[in-house]
N, C-alpha and C positions, 0 to 999 in steps of 0.2 A: 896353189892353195887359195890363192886371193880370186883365183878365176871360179874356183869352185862357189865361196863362201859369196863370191858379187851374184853367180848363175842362182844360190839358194835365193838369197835376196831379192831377187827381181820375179820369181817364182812365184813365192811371197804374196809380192806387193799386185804381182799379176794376178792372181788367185782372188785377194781381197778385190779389186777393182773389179772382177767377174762377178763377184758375190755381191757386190754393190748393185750392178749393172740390174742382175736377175731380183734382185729386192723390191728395183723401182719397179720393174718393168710387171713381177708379179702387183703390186699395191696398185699402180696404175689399169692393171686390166680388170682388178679389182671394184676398182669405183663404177657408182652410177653417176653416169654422164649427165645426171640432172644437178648433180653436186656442183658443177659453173650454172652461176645465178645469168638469170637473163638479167638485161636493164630494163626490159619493158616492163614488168612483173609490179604489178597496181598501176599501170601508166593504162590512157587510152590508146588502143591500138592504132598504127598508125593506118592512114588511107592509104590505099589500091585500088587501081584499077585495069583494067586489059579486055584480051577477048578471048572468050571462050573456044575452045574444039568445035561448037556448035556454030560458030559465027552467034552468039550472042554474045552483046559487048556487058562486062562489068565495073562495077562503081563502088567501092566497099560505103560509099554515103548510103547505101541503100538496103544495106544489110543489116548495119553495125549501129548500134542504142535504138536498135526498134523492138527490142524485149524479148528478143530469141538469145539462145546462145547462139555464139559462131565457132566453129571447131577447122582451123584451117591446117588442112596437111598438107608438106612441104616433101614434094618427092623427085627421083631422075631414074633413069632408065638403068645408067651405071651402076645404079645403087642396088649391089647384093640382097641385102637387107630387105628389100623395099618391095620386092619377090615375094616372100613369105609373106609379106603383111597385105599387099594386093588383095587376098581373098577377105580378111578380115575388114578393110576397108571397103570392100563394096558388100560384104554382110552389115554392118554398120550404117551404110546410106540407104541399104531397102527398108530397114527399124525405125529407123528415127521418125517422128511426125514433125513433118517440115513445116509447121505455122509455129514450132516450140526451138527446133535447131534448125540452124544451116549449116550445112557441108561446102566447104572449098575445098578442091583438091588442084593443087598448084605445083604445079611441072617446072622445075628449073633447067632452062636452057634446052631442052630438044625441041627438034621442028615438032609437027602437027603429025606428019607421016607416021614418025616413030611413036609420039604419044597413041594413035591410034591404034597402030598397032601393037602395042602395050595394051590395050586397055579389052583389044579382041581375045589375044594371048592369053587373059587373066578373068572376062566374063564382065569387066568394069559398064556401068553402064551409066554411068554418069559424065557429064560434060568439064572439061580440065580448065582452069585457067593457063592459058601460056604466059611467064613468067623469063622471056626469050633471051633477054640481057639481063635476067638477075635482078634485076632492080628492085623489087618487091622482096627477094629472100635477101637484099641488103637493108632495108626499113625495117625490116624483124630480126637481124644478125641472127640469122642462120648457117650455123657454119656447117652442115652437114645435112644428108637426108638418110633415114627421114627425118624428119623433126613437126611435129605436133603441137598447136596453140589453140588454149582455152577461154574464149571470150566471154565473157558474162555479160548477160541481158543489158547492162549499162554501157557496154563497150570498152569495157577495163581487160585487159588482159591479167587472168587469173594463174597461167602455169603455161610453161612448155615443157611438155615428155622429147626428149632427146631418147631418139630410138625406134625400134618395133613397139607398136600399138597393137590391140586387139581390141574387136567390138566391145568385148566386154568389158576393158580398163576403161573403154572411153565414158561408157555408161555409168560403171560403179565410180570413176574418180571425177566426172562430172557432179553428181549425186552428191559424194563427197563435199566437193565445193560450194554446193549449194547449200550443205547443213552446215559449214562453216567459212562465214564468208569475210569475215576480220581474219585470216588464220595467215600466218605468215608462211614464205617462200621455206623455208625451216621446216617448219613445219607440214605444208604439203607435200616437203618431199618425201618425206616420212611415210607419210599418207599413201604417199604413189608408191611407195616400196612393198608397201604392207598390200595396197590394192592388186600389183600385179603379180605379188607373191598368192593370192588368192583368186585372179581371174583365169 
């Protein structure tokens, strides 16, 4: 009798801990990933530098507060994700007028081989920064790719989209940012919810 009523018991208590389990696990897959604030968020961005795919070396001194925005995507081969957004990223760098934005597009950790051939695989025709030891997606704590930062003309970092990107969030929630540029991290996420619920 007592073996029955401890077997109900544990049943129970297992059943509850399942239903806890599946609670978090739905609420969690739930959220946008843009809900963990960066620290950089109204900080100046920090410096970078390296060498490009092209052999041309960079120097973020020479991009960054000279009155363009800077939009730097943070991507890896491994990365699922990063597949689908590929097209949308090199429709976004034929758009842009490059004396208004600049594009980085920054590879963590593959050789040159594999980024190039990424980039044949996908039509990319832009030049990557190699990013080979990480180091640079450690000054922006990046903890995943893709991940997307939005610099403004002063060299403030304005937002990071943790996620898939598409040309056209990058245009309408830059846009954004530029009709509100006091507007808190709070608040653009909002912004970015609403924007890629309609791009």
């Amino acid at each position: 009798m007592k073996t029955k009523k401890t077997n109900k018991k544990t049943l129970i208590f297992s059943g509850i801990i399942v239903l806890i389990f599946m609670s978090l696990m739905i609420y969690s897959l739930k959220q946008d990933p843009n809900f963990t604030p960066s620290q950089l968020i109204g900080k100046t961005a920090p410096e970078f530098f390296g060498e490009k795919t092209n052999g041309d070396k960079i120097n973020s001194n020479d991009i960054l507060k000279k009155g363009n925005w800077v939009i730097l995507n943070f991507w890896s081969s491994y990365c699922i994700v990063c597949r689908s957004e590929a097209p949308e990223i090199e429709s976004f760098y034929k758009e842009i007028e490059h004396d208004k934005i600049t594009f980085v597009s920054i590879n963590i950790q593959d050789d040159k081989n594999s980024i190039l051939n990424w980039q044949q695989n996908y039509g990319q025709s832009f030049p990557v920064l190699q990013d080979s030891k990480g180091l640079i997606s450690v000054r922006y704590g990046v903890t995943g790719t893709p991940e997307t930062f939005f610099i403004d003309p002063n060299g403030k970092v304005r937002y990071r989209v943790a996620g898939q990107i598409s040309k056209n969030l990058i245009f309408n929630f830059m846009k954004w940012l530029e009709q509100n540029p006091t507007a808190t991290q709070e608040e653009a996420t909002q912004a970015i919810i609403t924007v890629r619920s309609t791009s």
